[in-house]
N, C-alpha and C positions, 0 to 999 in steps of 0.2 A: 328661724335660726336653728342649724345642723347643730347636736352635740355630740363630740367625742372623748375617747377617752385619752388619748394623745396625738395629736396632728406630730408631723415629720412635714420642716420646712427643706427639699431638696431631695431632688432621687438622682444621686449618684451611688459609687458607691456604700457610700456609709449608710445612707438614706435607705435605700434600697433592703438592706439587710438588718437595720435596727426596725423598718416597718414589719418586713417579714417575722423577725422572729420576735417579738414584739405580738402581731396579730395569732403566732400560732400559739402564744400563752395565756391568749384569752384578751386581749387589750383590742379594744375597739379604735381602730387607728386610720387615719385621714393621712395619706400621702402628697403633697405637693410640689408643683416643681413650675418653672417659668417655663422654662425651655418646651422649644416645640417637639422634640425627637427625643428619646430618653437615654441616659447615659452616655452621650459622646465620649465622655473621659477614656470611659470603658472601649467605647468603642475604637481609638484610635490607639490604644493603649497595646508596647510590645509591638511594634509594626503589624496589631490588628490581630494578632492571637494572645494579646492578655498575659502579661507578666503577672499573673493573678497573685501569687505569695512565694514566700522564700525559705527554704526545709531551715535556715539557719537564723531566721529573725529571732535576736533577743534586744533586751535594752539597750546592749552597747552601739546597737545600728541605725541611733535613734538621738538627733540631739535636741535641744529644749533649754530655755532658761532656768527647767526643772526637770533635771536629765529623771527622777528617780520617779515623776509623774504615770508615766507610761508600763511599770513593773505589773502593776496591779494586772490590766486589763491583759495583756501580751501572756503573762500565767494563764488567766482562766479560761483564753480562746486563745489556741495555738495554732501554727501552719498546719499541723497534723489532722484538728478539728476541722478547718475547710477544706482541706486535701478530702477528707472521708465526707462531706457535701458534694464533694464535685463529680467523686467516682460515682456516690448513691446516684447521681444525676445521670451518669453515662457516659462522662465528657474524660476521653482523653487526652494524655498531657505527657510534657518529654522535661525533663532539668536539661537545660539547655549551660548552665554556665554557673559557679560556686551557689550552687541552693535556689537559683532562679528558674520557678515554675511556669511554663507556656502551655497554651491550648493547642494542640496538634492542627486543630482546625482553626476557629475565630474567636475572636472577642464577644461572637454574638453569643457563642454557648453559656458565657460567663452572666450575660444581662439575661439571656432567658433563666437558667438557674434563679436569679433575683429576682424576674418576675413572676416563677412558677412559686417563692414559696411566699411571697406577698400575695398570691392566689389563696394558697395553703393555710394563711393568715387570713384569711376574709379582708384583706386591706383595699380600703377606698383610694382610689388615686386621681385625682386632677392634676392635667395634664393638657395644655398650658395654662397657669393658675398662674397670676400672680398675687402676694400679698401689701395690702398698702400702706398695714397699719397695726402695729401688734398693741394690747393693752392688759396688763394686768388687772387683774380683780381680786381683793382683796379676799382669801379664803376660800375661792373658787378656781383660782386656776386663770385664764388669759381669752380673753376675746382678738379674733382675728378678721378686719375685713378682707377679703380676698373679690377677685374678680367674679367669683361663683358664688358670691355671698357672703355674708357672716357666720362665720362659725365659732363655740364655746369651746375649749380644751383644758382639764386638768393641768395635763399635762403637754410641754413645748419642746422639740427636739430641733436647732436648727445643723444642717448637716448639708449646709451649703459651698462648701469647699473653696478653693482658694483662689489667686486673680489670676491664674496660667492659664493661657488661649481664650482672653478673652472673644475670640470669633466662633465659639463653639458655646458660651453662653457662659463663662466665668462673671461672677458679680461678687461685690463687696458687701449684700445685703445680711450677711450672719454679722459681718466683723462692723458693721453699722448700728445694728441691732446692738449689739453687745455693749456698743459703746455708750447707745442709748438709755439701756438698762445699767451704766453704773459699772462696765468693768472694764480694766484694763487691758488693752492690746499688745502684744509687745510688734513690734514694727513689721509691719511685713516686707518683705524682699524676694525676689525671684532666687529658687533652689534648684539645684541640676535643671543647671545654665550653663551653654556657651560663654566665654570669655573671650572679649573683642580687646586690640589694642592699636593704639596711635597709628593713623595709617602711613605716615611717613618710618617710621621704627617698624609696622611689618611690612615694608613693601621686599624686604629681602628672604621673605618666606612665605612672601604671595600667592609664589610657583609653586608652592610645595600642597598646596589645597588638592583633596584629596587622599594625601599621604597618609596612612598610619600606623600605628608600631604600639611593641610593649613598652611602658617606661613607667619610672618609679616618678609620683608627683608627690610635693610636700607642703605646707603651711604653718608661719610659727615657730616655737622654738624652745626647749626645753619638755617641761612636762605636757605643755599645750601644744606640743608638734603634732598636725596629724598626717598621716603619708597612707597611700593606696596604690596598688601594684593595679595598674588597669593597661587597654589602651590608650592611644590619644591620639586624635585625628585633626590634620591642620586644614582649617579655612581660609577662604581669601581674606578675608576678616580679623581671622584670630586661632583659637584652639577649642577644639568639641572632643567628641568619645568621650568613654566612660570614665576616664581618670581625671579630667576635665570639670564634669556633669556631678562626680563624687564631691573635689575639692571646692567646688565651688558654693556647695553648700556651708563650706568653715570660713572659707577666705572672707574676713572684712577688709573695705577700700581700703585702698592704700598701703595693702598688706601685699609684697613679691610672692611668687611661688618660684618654688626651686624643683626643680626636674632636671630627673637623671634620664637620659636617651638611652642607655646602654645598661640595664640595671644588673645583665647577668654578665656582664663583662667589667676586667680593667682596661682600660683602653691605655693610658697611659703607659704601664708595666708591657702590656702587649704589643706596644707598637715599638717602644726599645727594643725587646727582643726578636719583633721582624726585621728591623734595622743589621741585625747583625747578622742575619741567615738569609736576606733576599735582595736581591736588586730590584725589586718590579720602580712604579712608580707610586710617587704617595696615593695620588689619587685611585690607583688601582686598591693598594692595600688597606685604604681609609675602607674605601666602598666595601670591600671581602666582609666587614663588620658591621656597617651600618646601609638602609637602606640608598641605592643610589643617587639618587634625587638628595637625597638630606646630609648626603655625605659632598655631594661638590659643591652644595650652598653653604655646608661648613665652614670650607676649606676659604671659601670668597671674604664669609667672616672674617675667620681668619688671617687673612694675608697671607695663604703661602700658597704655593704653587702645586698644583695636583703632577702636572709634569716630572716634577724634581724624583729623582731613584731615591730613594730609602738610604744609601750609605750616603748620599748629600745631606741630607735632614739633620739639623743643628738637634742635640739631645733636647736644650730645652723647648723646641718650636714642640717637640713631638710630642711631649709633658705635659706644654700647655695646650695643645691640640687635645690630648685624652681626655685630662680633666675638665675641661672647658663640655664635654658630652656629659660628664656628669656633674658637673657643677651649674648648670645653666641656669640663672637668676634671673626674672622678668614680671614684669610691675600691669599687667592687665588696666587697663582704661575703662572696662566696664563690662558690660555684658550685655544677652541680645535681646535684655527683659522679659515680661509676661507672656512675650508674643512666641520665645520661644523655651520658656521654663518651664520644668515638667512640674514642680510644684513649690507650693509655697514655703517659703522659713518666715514663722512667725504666726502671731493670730492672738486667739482667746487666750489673756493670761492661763495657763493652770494651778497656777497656787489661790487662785479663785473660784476653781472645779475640786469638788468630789473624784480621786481616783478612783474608787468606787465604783461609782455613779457615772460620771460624766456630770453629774448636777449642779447646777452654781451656788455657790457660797453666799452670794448675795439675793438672787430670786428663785426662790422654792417652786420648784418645779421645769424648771426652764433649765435645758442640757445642751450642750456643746458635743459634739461627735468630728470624727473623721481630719481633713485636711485643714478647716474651720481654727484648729486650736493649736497650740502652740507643740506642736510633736510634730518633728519633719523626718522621716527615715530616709537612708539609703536609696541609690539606684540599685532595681533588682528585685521590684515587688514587696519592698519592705511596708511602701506607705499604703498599700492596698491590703498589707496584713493589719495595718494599723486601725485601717475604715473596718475590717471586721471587728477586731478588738475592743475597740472603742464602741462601736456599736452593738455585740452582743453584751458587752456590760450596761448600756443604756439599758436595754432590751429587757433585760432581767429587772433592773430596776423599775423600769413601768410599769412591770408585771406586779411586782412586790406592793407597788402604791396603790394602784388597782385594786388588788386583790383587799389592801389596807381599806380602803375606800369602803367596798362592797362587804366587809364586816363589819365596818365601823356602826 
């Protein structure tokens, strides 16, 4: 029977980088992971050049049933501290869009990065490993049978992430685990997710797949409103892009979203006022402002006629034509699940974790990291600053127990 000083269930991100800096502080540390190939996430991640972090990640970019959870760790590893891992490395990168940082090259530079400094750490890794059976032991830390044997650990890191793509190796075995030891889940659900709706209700914007644009999307109401300036891209299906992929992390069932098509426009006021200086036809003058395609499936909405000239147009059709772009209210049917959600909302309570730590409130020694736990950021490399965050605060942590250990 192996003994270590912290086994790391899961080499994804989080995995990955709590093992590394973890083994360079001296912690004797046993990496595991089921999957046959190492970090797919990473791998597919950013159409394969790694939306690795974000210059502007703070708390607010971060929701939680314990938004204040997440301060802790996001302080004392910043975008700025892996920014300066990645240059030391070699690896060039371009801000491609509001603080969202990509790999000039691949997503690969990113895994090799984490597996050079799991190198740097003397980290053990197995690799396809699975485990079948975790056990506490009182005073000592946790027994693990795995498929390469038994092994003894102080200390337990599981950092096995969330249910998206499940074809790439996503498993429920952290939020199983957890359950098992005594703590609460809060519900998991698919986050920046496509939104699919009634296929008879979208068959009149069926056409429009492919289309996309800037528009303002919202949810909610009052102080719980929340709105995001993005794209939005229409499916046969439903609606995708980043405005989409954002809101749909806040949206609970049942809840409309309202989207403005036109955010930097009045359309309304503006289209009075073509009225009075143009003869074209509406449907020429709609389209001048909105993309063609989405302006004659409007207009079908609608009811009115693209043919009619501009001084024919009833004041109110052309009123309600504008605001009807920005008022657009619609009820989503669902979404296009795990299979196309980039990451989880929900997981390991954290009012049962150590902000700290990562450590659990209820078993001494056993950590919770990365997509695992109840902290979902933004589209735009937020949740991959989070997998560092969370994970250099384990990191330190092991160390510190360790270190406790071996003077005790």
């Amino acid at each position: 029977m192996q003994g270590f000083d912290a086994v790391v269930v899961g080499a994804g991100a989080a995995g990955l980088f709590c093992a590394g800096q973890a083994g360079q502080r001296g912690v004797k540390v046993l990496l595991i992971d089921h999957a046959p190939r190492l970090a797919e996430k990473i791998r597919i991640s950013g159409g394969g050049r790694c939306n690795f972090t974000n210059r502007e990640a703070a708390p607010a970019n971060f929701l939680s049933e314990n938004p204040a959870f997440c301060r802790s760790a996001l302080a004392r590893y910043t975008p700025q501290d892996f920014i300066k891992l990645v240059q030391r490395h070699g690896i060039a990168f371009h801000e491609k869009h509001k603080g969202q940082l990509f790999c000039d090259d691949s997503s690969e530079q990113i895994i090799r990065l984490l597996v050079q400094e799991c190198e740097a750490g003397g980290v053990t890794r197995w690799q396809p490993c699975t485990v079948a059976d975790v056990r506490p032991v009182a005073g000592s830390g946790f027994e693990l049978d795995t498929s390469q044997g038994t092994v003894t650990t102080r200390q337990l890191v599981v950092a096995t992430g969330g249910l998206p793509v499940p074809k790439i190796g996503a498993s429920d075995w952290g939020l199983r685990l957890a359950r098992q030891l005594g703590h609460r889940i809060v519900e998991p659900r698919p986050a920046l997710v496509p939104l699919t709706f009634d296929a008879e209700a979208w068959a009149p914007f069926a056409a429009l797949a492919g289309l996309s644009l800037p528009v303002e999307v919202s949810c909610g109401s009052g102080k719980a409103r929340i709105r995001f300036l993005e794209d939005l891209l229409f499916t046969h299906r439903g609606l995708s892009g980043p405005a989409i992929l954002q809101i749909s992390s806040y949206r609970n069932d049942g809840q409309p979203l309202q989207i403005n098509l036109a955010p930097e426009l009045q359309l309304d006021k503006d289209l009075m006022a073509a009225k009075a200086t143009s003869r074209r036809q509406l449907g020429n003058e709609f389209a001048a402002r909105l993309p063609q395609r989405l302006a004659a499936a409007w207009l079908d909405r609608a009811g009115l006629d693209a043919a009619r000239s501009m001084p024919e147009c009833r004041d109110a059709d052309l009123q309600r034509l504008g605001r009807s772009v920005h008022e657009w209210q619609l009820m989503p049917s669902g979404d296009e699940g795990w299979r196309k959600a980039e990451v989880m909302r929900g997981g390991v309570d954290t009012r049962e974790l150590s902000s700290q730590t990562m450590e659990s409130k209820r078993v001494p020694g056993l950590h919770f990291i990365g997509e695992v736990v109840d902290v979902t950021g933004w589209l735009g490399g937020y949740n991959f600053q989070w997998a560092w965050a969370s994970a250099a605060a384990c990191a330190q942590a092991l160390s510190a127990a360790s270190a406790n250990l071996a003077s005790a």
